[in-house]
Backbone as numpy.savetxt, mean C-alpha at the origin, in Angstrom:
# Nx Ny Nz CAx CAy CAz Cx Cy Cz
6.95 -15.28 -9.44 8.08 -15.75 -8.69 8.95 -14.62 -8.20
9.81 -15.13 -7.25 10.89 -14.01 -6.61 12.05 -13.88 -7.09
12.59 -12.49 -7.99 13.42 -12.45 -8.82 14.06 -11.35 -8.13
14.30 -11.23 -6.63 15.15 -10.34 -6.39 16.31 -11.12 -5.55
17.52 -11.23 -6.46 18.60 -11.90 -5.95 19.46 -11.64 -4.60
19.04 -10.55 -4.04 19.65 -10.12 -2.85 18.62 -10.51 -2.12
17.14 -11.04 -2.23 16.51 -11.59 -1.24 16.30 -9.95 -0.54
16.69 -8.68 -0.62 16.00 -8.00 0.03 14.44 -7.68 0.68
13.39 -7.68 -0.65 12.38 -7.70 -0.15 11.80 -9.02 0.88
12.76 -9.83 0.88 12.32 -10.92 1.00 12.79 -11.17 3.16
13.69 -10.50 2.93 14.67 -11.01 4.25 14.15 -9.27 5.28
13.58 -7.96 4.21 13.81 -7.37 5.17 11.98 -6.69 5.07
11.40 -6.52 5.99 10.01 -5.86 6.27 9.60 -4.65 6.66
9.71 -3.43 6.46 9.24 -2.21 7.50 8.07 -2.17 7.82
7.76 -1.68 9.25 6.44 -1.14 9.59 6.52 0.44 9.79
6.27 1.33 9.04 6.16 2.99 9.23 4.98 3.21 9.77
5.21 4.08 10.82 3.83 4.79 11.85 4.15 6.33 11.10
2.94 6.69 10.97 2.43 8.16 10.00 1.46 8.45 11.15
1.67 10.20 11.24 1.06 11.11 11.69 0.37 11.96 11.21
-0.38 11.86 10.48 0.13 13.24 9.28 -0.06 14.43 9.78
-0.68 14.92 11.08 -0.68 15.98 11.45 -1.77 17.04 10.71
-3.05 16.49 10.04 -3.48 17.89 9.17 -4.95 17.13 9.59
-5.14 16.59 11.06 -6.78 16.42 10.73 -7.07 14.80 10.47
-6.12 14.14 9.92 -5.73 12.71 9.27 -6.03 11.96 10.43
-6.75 10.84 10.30 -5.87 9.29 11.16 -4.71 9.15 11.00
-4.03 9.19 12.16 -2.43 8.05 12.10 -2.82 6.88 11.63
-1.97 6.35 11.16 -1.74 4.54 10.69 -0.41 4.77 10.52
-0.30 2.80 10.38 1.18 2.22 10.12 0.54 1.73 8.87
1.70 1.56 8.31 1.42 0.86 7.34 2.86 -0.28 7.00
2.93 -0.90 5.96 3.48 -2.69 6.51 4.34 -2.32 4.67
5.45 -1.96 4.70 6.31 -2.20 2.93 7.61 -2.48 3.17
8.26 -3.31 1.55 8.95 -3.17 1.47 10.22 -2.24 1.34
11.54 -2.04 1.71 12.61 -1.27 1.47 12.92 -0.40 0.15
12.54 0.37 0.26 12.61 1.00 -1.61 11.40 1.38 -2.12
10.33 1.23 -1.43 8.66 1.43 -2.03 8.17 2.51 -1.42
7.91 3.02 -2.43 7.29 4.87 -1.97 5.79 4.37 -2.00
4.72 4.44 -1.36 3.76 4.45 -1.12 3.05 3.57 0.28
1.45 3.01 0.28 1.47 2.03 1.01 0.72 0.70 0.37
1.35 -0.27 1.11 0.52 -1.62 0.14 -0.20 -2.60 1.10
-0.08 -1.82 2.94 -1.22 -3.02 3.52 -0.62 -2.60 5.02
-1.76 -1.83 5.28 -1.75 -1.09 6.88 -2.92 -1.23 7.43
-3.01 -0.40 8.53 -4.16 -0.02 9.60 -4.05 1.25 9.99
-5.61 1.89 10.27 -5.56 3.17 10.96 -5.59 2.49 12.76
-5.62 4.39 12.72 -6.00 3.90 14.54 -7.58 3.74 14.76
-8.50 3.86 13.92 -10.10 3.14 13.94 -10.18 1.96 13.29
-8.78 1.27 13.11 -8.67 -0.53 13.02 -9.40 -0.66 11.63
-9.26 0.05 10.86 -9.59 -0.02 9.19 -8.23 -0.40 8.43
-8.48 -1.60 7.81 -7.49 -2.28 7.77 -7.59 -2.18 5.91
-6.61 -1.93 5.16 -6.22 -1.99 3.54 -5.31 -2.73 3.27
-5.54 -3.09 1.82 -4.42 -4.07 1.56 -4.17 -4.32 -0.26
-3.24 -4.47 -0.83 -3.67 -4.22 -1.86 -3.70 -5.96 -2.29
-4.39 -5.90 -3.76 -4.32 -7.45 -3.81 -4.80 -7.23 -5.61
-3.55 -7.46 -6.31 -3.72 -6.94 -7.54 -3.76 -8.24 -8.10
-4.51 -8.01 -9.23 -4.53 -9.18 -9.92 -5.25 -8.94 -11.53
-5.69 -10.37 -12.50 -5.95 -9.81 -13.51 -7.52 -9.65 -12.76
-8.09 -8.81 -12.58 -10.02 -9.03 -12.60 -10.48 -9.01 -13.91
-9.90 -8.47 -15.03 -10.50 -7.70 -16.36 -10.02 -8.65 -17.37
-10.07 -9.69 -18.00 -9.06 -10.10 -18.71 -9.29 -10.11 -20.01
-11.29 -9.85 -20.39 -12.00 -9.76 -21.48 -11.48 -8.34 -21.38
-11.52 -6.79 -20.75 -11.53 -5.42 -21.28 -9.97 -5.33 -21.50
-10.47 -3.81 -22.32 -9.21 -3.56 -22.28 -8.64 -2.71 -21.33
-6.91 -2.28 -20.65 -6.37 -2.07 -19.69 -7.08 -0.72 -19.17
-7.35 -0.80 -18.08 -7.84 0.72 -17.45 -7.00 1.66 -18.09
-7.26 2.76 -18.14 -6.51 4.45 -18.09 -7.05 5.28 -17.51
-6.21 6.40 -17.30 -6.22 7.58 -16.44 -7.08 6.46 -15.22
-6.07 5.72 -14.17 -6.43 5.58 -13.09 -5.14 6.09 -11.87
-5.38 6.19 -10.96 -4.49 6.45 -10.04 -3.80 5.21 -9.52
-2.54 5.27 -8.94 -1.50 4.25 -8.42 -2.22 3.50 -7.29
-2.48 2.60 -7.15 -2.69 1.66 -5.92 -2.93 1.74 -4.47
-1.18 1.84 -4.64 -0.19 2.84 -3.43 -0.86 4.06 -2.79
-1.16 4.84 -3.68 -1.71 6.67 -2.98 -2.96 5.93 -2.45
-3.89 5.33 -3.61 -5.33 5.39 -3.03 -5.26 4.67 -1.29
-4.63 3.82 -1.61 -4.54 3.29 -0.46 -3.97 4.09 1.33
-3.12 4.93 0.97 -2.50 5.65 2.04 -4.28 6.72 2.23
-4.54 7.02 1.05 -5.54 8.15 1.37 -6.90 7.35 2.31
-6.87 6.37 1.97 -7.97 5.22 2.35 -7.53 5.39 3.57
-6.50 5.23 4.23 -5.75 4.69 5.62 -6.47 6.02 6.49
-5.97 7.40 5.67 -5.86 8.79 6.41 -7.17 9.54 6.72
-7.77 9.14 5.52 -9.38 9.61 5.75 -10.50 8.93 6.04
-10.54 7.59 5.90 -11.84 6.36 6.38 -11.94 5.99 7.67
């Protein structure tokens, strides 16, 4: 459920366009106000990410040493 009482994430949307300038695809990518990473963009070769977390594992136990969501995903955007 939605437990942010200012309705921020809720009322406000960014779309950021990235360049990165080093060789990279540009993409936008689609987050909320306050969120350092990305959670559901497109390059400019229309490769589209998105994150979509959930339990998959519910018999193992919790992953470790994995990386944030967020990065894999921007790197997905910049290099695929």
């Amino acid at each position: 459920g939605e437990n942010d009482f200012r309705k921020v994430t809720v009322l406000h949307f960014l779309a950021h366009a990235v360049e990165p300038g080093d060789g990279a695809f540009r993409y936008v990518h689609f987050i909320w106000p306050g969120f350092v990473g990305t959670n559901s963009g497109v390059n400019e070769k229309g490769m589209y990410a998105m994150a979509n977390d959930g339990s998959s594992r519910p018999q193992l136990p919790p992953a470790t040493n994995s990386t944030i969501d967020a990065y894999v995903q921007r790197e997905v955007l910049q290099r695929a």
